[in-house]
C-alpha positions as CSV (number, residue, x, y, z in Angstrom):
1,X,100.1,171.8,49.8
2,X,103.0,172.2,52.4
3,X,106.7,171.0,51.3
4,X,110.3,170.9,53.4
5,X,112.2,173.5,53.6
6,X,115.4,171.8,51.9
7,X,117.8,169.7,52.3
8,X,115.6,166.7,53.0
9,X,113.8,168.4,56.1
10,X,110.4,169.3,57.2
11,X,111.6,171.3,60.6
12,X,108.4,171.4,62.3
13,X,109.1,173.4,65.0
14,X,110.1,176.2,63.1
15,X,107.5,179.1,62.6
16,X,106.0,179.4,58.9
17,X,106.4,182.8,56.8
18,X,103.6,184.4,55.0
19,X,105.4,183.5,52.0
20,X,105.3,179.7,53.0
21,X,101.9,180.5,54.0
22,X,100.3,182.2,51.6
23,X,102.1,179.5,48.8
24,X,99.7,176.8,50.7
25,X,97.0,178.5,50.7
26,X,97.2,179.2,46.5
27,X,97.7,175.8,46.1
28,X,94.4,175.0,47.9
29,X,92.8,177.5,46.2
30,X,93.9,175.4,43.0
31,X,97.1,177.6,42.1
32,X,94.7,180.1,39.8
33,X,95.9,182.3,36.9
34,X,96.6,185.6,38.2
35,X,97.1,188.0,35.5
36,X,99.0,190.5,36.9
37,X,102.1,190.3,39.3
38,X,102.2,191.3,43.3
39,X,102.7,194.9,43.8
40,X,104.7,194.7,46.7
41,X,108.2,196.3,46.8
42,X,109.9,193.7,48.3
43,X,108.8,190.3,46.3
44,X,110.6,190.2,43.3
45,X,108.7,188.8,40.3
46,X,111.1,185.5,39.9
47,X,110.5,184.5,44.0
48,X,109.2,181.3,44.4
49,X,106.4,182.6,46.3
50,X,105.5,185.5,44.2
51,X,102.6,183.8,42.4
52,X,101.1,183.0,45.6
53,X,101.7,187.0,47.0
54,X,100.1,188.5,43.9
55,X,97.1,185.8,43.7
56,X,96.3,186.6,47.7
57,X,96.7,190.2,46.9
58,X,94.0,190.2,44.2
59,X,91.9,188.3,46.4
60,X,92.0,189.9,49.5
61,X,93.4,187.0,51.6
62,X,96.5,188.9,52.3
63,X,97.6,192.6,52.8
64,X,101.2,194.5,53.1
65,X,102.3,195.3,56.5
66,X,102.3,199.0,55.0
67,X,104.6,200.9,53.0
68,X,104.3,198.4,49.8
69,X,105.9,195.9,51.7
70,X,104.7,192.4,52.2
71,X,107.4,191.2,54.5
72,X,107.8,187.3,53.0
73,X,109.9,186.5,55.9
74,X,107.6,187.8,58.4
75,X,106.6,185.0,60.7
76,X,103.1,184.1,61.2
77,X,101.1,184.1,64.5
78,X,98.1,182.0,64.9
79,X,96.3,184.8,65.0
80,X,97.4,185.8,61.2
81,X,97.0,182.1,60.5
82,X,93.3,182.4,61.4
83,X,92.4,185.5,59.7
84,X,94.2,184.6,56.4
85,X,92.2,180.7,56.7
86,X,89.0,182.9,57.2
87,X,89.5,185.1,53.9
88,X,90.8,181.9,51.5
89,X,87.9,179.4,52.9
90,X,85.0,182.4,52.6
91,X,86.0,184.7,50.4
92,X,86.3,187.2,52.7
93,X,88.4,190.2,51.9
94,X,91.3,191.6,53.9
95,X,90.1,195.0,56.4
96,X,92.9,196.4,58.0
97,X,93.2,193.1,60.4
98,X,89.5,193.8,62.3
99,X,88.6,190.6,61.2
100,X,90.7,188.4,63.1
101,X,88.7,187.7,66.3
102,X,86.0,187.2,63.8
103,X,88.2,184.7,62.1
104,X,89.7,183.4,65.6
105,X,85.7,182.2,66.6
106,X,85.1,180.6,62.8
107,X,88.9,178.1,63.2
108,X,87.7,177.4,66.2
109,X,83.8,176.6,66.3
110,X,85.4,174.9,62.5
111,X,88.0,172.6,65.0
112,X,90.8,173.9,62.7
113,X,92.2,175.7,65.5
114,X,92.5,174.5,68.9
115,X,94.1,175.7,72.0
116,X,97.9,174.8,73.2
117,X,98.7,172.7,76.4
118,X,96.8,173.8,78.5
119,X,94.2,174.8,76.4
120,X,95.2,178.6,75.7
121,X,94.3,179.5,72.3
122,X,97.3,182.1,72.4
123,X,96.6,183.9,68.6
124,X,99.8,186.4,69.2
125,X,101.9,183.4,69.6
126,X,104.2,182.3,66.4
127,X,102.8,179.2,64.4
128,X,104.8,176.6,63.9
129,X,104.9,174.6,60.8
130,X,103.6,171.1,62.4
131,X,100.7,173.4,63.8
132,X,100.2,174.5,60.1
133,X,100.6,171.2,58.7
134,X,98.0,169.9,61.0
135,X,95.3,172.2,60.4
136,X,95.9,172.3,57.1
137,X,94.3,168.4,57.2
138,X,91.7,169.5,59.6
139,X,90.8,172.2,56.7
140,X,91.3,170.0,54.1
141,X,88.9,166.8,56.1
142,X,86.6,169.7,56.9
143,X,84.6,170.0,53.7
144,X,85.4,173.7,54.5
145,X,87.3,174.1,51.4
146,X,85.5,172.5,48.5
């Protein structure tokens, strides 16, 4: 699901990308056939994320930041994190973003999301990888995903 980022290294306290984030959550999903490539200006069809960009474009698990862009190196906040969770796991299609305190309540009454030290859930701050990496086995020992 989740691999280093080169060189021999995991780095977990870097912040995750939607392209590293969106790759994860296509191989959950099984790494479907998508028959037709992302339509986003800025992923180029040989990326090594650009499977993963057009399969959570046809399925509504991701949107653009606008423009036609999809921003791959955009980092992620746990906010985002929760919202695209919410869309893979349910089927849930992307809105606009309205659906992220929806998707905030569902990681958390799910125990895939918890709060920080000191128990702040803090969804506008930037996840970090090990963060990822971690509820990506709460999801996976959840049942949540099949």
């Amino acid at each position: 699901i989740m691999d280093g980022v080169g060189g021999g290294c995991f780095s977990p306290e870097d912040t995750a990308t939607r392209a590293m984030l969106v790759t994860m959550l296509y191989r959950l999903a099984g790494e479907p056939y998508v028959p037709v490539e992302a339509r986003y200006l800025d992923v180029d069809s040989s990326a090594w994320y650009a499977q993963a960009a057009a399969w959570s474009q046809a399925a509504g698990v991701a949107e653009g930041i606008g423009g036609g862009l999809f921003a791959p190196a955009m980092s992620v906040t746990r906010g985002q994190l929760a919202a695209l969770l919410y869309r893979s796991v349910t089927g849930a299609v992307a809105d606009g973003g309205s659906d992220m305190e929806l998707a905030l309540h569902w990681a958390v009454f799910h125990g895939l999301l918890q709060g920080r030290d000191g128990g702040a859930l803090e969804p506008d701050a930037l996840a970090t990888r090990a963060e990822i990496a971690v509820i990506f086995a709460r999801l996976m020992e959840s049942g949540l995903c099949g």
